[in-house]
C-alpha positions as CSV (number, residue, x, y, z in Angstrom):
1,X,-74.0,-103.5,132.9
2,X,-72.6,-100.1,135.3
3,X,-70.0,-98.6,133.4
4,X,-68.9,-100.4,131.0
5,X,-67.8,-103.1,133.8
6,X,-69.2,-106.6,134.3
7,X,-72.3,-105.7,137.3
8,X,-72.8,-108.3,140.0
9,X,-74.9,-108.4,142.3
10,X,-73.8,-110.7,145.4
11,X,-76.6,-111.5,148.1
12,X,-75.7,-113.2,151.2
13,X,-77.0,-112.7,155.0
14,X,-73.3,-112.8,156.1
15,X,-71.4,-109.7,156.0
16,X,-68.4,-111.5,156.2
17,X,-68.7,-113.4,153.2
18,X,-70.4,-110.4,151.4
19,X,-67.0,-107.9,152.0
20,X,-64.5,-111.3,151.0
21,X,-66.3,-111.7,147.6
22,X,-67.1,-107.9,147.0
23,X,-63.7,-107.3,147.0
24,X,-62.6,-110.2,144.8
25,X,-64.7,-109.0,142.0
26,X,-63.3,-105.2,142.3
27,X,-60.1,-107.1,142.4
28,X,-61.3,-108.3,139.2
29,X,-62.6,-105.1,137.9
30,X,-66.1,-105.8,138.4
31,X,-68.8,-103.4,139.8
32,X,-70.2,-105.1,142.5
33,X,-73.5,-104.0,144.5
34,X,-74.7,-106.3,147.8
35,X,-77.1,-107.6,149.4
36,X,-77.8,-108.8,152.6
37,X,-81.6,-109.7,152.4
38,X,-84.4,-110.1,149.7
39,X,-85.9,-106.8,150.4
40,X,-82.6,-105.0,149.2
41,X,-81.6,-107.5,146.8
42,X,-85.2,-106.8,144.7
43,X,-84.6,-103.0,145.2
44,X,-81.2,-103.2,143.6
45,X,-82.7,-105.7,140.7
46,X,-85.5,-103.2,139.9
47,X,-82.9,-100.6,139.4
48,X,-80.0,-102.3,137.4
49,X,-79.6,-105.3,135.8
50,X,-76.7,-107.5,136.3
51,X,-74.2,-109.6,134.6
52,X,-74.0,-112.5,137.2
53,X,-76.1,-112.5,140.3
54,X,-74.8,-114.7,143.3
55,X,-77.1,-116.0,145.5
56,X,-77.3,-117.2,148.8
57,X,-79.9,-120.0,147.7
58,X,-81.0,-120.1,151.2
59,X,-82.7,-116.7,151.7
60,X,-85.4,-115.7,154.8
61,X,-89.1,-115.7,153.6
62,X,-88.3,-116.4,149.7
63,X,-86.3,-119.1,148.8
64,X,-83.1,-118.6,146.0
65,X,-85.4,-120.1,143.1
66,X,-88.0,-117.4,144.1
67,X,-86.1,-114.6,144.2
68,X,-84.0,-115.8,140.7
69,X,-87.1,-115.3,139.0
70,X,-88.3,-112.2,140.4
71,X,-84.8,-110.4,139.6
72,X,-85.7,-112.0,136.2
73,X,-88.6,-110.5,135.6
74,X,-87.5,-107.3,136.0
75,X,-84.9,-107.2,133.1
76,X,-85.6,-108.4,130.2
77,X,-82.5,-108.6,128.9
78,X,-81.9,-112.0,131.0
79,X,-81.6,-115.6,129.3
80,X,-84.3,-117.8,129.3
81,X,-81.6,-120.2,131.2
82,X,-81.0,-118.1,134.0
C-alpha cells in the first residue's frame, strides 16, 4: 500500500488504455503506477507491492501468468490465490 491508498499497478502496451484506467482509479482515490512493458512492470513490483495488479495477459516475451508470479515473488505479503 502507497499512502495509506489502495496501490495498483495497471500494465498494458496501450497508452490509451493505460491514461483511461489510471485516471478512473485516482477518480477513485487510488494510487496508481503503470506500465507499459514487462521490463517496467518487474521494476515497479520489486519496489512496491500492490493491492490489485491489472494485467494485460498478453504481454511481449513473458506471458501474463509469467509475469503474475514473478511480481508474486517479490512480495510476500501476496495470497497464495493471486
Amino acid at each position: 500500500m502507497i499512502a495509506n491508498k489502495t496501490a495498483v499497478l495497471y500494465v498494458d502496451d496501450n497508452p490509451k488504455s493505460r491514461r483511461l484506467l489510471a485516471t478512473v482509479f485516482r477518480i477513485r482515490g487510488c494510487q496508481v503506477v503503470t506500465a507499459a512493458d514487462r521490463v517496467e512492470t518487474l521494476r515497479h513490483s520489486r519496489r512496491l507491492c500492490f493491492d490489485l495488479v491489472l494485467l494485460d495477459y498478453h504481454l511481449l516475451a513473458l506471458s501474463g501468468s509469467e509475469v503474475a508470479q514473478k511480481i508474486k515473488s517479490f512480495c510476500h505479503s501476496y495470497r497464495d490465490d493471486f
